[in-house]
C-alpha positions as CSV (number, residue, x, y, z in Angstrom):
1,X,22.8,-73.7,-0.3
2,X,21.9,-72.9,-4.3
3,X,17.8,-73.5,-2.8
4,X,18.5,-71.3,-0.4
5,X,19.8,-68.1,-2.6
6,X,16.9,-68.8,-5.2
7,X,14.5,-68.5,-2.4
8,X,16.5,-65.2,-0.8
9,X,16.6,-63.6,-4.9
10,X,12.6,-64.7,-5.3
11,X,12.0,-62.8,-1.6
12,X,13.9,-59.6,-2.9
13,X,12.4,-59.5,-6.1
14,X,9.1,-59.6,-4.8
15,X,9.6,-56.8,-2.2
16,X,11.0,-55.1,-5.4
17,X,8.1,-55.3,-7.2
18,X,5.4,-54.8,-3.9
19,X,7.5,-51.3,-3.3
20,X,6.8,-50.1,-7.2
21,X,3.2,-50.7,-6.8
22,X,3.0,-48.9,-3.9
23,X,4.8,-46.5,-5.2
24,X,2.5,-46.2,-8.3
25,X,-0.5,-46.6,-6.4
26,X,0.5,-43.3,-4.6
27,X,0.7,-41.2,-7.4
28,X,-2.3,-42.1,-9.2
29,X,-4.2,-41.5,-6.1
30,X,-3.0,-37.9,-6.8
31,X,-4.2,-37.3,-9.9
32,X,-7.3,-35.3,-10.6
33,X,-7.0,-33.7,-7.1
34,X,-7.0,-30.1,-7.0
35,X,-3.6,-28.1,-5.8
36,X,-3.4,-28.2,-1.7
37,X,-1.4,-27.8,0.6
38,X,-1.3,-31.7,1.1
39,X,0.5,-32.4,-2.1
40,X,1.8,-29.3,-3.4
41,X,4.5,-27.1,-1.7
42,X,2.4,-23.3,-1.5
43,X,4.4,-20.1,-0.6
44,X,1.0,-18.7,1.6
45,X,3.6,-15.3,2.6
46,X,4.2,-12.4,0.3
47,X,5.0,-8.3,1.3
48,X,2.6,-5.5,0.7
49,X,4.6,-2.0,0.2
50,X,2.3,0.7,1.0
51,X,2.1,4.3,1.9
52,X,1.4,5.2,5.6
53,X,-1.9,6.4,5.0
54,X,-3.4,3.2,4.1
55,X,-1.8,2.2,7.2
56,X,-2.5,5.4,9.7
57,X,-6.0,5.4,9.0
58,X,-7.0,1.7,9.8
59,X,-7.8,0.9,6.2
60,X,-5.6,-2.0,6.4
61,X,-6.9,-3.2,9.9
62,X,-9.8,-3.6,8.1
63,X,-9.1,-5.1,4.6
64,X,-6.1,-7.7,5.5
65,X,-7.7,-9.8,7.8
66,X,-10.7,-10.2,5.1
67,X,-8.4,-11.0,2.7
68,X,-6.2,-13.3,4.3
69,X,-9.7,-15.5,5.9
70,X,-10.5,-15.6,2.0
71,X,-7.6,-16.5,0.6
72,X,-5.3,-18.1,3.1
73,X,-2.6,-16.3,2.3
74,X,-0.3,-13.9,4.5
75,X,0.3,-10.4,4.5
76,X,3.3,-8.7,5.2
77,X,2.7,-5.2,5.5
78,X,5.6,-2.0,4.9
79,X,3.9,1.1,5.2
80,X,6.7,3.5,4.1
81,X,6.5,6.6,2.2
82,X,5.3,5.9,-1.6
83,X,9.1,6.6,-2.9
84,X,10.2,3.7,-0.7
85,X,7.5,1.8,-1.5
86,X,8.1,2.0,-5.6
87,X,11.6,1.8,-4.5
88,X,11.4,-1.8,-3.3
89,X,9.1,-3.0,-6.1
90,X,11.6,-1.9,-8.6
91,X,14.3,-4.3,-6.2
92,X,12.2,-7.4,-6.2
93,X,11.9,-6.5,-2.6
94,X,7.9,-6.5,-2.3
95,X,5.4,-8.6,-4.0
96,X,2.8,-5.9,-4.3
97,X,2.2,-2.4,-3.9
98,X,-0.6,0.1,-3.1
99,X,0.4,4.0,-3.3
100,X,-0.4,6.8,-4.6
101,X,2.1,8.7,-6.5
102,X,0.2,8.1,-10.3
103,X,3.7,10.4,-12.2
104,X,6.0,8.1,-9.9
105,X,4.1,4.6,-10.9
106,X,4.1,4.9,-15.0
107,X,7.9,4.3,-14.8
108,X,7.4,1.3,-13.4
109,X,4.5,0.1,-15.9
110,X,6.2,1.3,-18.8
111,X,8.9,-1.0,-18.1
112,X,7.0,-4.4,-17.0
113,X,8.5,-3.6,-13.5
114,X,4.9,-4.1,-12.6
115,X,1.8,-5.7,-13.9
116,X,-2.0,-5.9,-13.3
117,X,-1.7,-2.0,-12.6
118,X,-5.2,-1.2,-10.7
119,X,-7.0,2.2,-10.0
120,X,-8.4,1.5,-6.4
121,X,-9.6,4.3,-5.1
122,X,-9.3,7.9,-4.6
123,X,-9.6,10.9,-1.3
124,X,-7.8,14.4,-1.4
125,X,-5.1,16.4,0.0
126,X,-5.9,19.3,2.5
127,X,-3.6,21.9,4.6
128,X,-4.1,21.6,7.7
129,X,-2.9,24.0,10.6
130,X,-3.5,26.4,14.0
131,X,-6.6,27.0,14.9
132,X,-5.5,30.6,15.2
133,X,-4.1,30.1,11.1
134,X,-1.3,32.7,11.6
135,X,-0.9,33.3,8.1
136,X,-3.9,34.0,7.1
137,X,-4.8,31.6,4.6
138,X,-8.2,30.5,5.1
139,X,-10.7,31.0,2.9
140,X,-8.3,30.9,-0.2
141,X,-9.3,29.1,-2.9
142,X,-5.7,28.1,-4.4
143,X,-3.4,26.1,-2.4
144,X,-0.2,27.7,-4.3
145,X,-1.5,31.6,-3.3
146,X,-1.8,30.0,0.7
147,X,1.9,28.2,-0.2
148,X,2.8,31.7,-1.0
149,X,1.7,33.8,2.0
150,X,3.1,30.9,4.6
151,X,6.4,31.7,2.9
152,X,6.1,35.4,2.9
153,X,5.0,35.4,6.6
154,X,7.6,32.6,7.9
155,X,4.9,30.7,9.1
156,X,6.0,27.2,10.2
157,X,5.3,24.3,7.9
158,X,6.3,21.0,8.8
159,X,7.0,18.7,5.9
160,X,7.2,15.0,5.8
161,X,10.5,15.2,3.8
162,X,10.2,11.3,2.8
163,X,9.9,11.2,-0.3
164,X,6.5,9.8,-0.3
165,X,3.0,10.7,-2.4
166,X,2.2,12.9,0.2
167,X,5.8,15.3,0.2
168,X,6.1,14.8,-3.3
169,X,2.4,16.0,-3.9
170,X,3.8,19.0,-1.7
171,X,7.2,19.7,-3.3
172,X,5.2,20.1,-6.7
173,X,3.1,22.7,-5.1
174,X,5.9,24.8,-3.6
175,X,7.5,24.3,-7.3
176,X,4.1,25.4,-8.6
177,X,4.0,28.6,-6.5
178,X,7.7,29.5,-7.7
179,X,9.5,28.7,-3.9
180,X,12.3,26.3,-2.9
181,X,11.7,25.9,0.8
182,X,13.8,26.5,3.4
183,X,14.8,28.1,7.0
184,X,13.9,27.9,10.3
185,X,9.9,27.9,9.0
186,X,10.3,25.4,7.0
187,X,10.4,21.5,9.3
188,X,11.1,18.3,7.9
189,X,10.0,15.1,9.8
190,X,11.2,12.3,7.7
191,X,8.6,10.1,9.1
192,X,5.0,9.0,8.0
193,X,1.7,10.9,7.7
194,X,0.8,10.3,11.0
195,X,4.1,11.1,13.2
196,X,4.0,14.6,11.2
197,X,0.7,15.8,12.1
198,X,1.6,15.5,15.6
199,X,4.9,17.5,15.3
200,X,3.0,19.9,13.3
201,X,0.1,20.0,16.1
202,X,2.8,20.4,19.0
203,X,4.4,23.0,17.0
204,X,1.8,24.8,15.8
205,X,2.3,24.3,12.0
206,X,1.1,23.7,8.8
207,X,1.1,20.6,7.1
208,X,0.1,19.0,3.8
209,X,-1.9,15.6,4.3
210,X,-4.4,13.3,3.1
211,X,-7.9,13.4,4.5
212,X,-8.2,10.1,6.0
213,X,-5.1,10.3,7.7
214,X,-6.1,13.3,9.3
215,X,-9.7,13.0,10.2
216,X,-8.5,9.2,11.6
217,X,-5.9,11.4,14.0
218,X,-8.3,14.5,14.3
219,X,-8.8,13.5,18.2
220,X,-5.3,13.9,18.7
221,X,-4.8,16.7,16.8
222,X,-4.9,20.6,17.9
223,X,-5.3,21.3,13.9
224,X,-7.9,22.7,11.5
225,X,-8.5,21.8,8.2
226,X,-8.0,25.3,6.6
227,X,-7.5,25.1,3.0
228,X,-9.3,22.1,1.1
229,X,-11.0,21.2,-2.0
230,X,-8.9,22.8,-5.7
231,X,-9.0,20.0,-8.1
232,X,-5.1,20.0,-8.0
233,X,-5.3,18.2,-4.4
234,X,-7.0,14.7,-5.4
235,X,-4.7,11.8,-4.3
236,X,-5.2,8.9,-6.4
237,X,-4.3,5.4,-5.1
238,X,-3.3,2.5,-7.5
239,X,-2.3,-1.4,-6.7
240,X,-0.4,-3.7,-8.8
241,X,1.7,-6.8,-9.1
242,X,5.7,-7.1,-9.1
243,X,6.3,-8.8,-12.4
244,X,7.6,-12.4,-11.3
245,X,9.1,-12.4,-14.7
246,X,11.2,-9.7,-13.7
247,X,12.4,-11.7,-9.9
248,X,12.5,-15.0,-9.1
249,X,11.7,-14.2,-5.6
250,X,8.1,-12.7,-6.3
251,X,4.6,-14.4,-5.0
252,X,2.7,-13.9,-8.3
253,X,-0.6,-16.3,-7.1
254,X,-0.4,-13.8,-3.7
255,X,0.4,-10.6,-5.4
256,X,-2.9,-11.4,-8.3
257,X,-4.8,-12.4,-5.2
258,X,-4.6,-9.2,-3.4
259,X,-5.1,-7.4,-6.9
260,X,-8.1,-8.9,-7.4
261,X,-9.2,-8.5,-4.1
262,X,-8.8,-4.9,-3.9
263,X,-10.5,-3.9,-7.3
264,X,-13.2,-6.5,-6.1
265,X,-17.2,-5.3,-5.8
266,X,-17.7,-6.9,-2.1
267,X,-14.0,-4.6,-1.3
268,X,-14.7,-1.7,-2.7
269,X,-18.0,-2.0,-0.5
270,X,-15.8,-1.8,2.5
271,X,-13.9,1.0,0.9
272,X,-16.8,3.0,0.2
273,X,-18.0,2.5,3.5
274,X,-14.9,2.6,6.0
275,X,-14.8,5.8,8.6
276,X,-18.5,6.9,8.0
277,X,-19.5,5.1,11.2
278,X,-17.0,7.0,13.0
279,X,-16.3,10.4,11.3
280,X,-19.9,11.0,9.7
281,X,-17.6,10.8,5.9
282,X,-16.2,7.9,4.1
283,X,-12.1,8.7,4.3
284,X,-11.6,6.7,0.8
285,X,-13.9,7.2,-2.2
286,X,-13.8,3.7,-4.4
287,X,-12.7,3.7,-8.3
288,X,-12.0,0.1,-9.7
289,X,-13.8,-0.3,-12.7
290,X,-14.5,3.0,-13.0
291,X,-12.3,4.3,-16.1
C-alpha cells in the first residue's frame, strides 16, 4: 500500500512538472513574434462621424474600401450634419471625424477632445436654384447682396436646418447680410445635403451646398448653379482622432490609421482625382501637407 502511494505521488508530480514545460514552452514560442490577431486580442471596428457630403458624393464609396484592404480594419460610417458629427466626438461616441466646420473644430483641439487634427482637403460652397432664378441674382458677385434680394423678393430658400457645416456656413451669411430668416420663403429640411437639393429642386428653391454634392446629384436635379466663386464660400474639410485619453471606449490604432491614411500621398491621389472621370472636374481639391 505505502509502494503504491509513492508510485501514485511520483506519477502526479511528473504530470505536474510535464504541464509547466508545456506551459513554458508556449510562451516562449511567442516571443519575438509581431502583434496578430493569433496571439493578441485586436478591436479591427471603430466609427467614422462625417458630414453627408463626404457621403452623398461617393467619396467614401471610394476611399473606405481602400482603406479597410490596407489596414484590416472596419469602418463604421455616420454621415450626419458636421454639428452632430463634433457632437459625438466630444461624447466618446465616434472614433474619428472628418467635417468641415474649421470655427466649430478648434473647440475641440484646444481642449485635447481631439488629436492628430489633419487639413485634408478643400471644395467650395455655391447657391444653387431655378433655372428661371426668380430673384434675380445671377451674375452677382457677393453671395450676401444675392442673400439680400431672395429676402426682399420672398423667394423660396430651402435650408438644411441641421446644424451641419453646410447650414451653419449659411446662417453666417444671412447674419453677414443683416437677416434672421424666416416665413413661408424661408424651408428647413432637417436632413443631409443630398435630401435638400431635391426638396429645393421639387420646390423650385434656392439652396446653399457644396459642390460635390451637387454636381454628384446634378442628374437629378432641376437646379442651376447661379451664384459661385467669392472667397467667403471655400469649405475646408479636416480629420482627426478622438483622444483615447479622454474615453476609454476609443480605437486609437484605428482612428491614427485612418488619419494617416487620409493625409497620405497615394489618398490624396484619389482625392485629387475622384469625379473628373464623370463630371469633367475633380469635386475635392487635396491639402494635406500643404500648410
Amino acid at each position: 500500500m505505502k509502494n503504491s502511494l509513492v508510485h501514485m505521488n511520483k506519477l502526479f508530480l511528473l504530470v505536474i512538472m510535464a504541464a509547466t514545460l508545456v506551459v513554458f514552452s508556449g510562451c516562449s514560442s511567442n516571443q519575438g513574434k509581431p502583434a496578430t490577431e493569433e496571439n493578441i486580442n485586436v478591436k479591427k471596428d471603430f466609427v467614422l462621424a462625417t458630414t453627408t457630403s463626404t457621403q452623398d458624393s461617393g467619396l467614401l464609396d471610394v476611399l473606405v474600401p481602400i482603406f479597410e484592404e490596407q489596414t484590416g480594419y472596419m469602418v463604421k460610417t455616420i454621415a450626419v450634419g458636421t454639428g452632430k458629427a463634433l457632437e459625438m466626438g466630444q461624447n466618446g461616441e465616434a472614433d474619428v471625424l472628418l467635417v468641415h466646420a474649421p470655427e466649430s473644430e478648434q473647440p475641440l483641439v484646444d481642449s485635447g477632445v481631439v488629436t492628430n487634427y489633419q487639413l485634408v482637403m478643400h471644395n467650395d460652397f455655391i447657391v444653387a436654384g431655378p433655372k428661371e432664378d426668380p430673384a434675380g441674382i445671377k451674375g452677382l458677385t457677393a453671395t450676401v447682396e444675392a442673400f439680400k434680394k431672395i429676402a426682399a423678393d420672398n423667394a423660396l430658400f430651402v435650408s438644411r436646418g441641421d446644424d451641419s457645416g453646410t447650414h451653419k456656413k449659411e446662417l453666417g451669411l444671412w447674419k453677414n447680410a443683416g437677416i434672421e430668416p424666416s416665413g413661408k420663403w424661408y424651408q428647413e429640411t432637417g436632413q443631409g445635403m443630398g435630401a435638400t437639393l431635391k426638396v429645393a429642386s421639387e420646390k423650385d428653391g434656392y439652396s446653399l451646398t457644396d459642390r460635390a454634392t451637387y454636381l454628384a446629384l446634378k442628374h437629378e436635379l432641376n437646379l442651376d448653379i447661379i451664384l459661385e466663386g467669392e472667397e467667403s464660400l471655400l469649405n475646408i474639410y479636416h480629420v482627426m482622432q478622438v483622444n483615447p485619453e479622454k474615453f476609454e471606449n476609443i480605437n486609437g490604432a484605428a482612428a491614427k490609421a485612418f488619419v494617416d491614411f487620409m493625409v497620405a500621398p497615394e489618398t490624396q491621389k484619389v482625392i485629387e482625382e475622384f469625379g473628373v472621370e464623370e463630371f469633367g472636374e475633380p469635386l475635392f481639391f487635396p491639402d494635406a501637407n500643404t500648410k
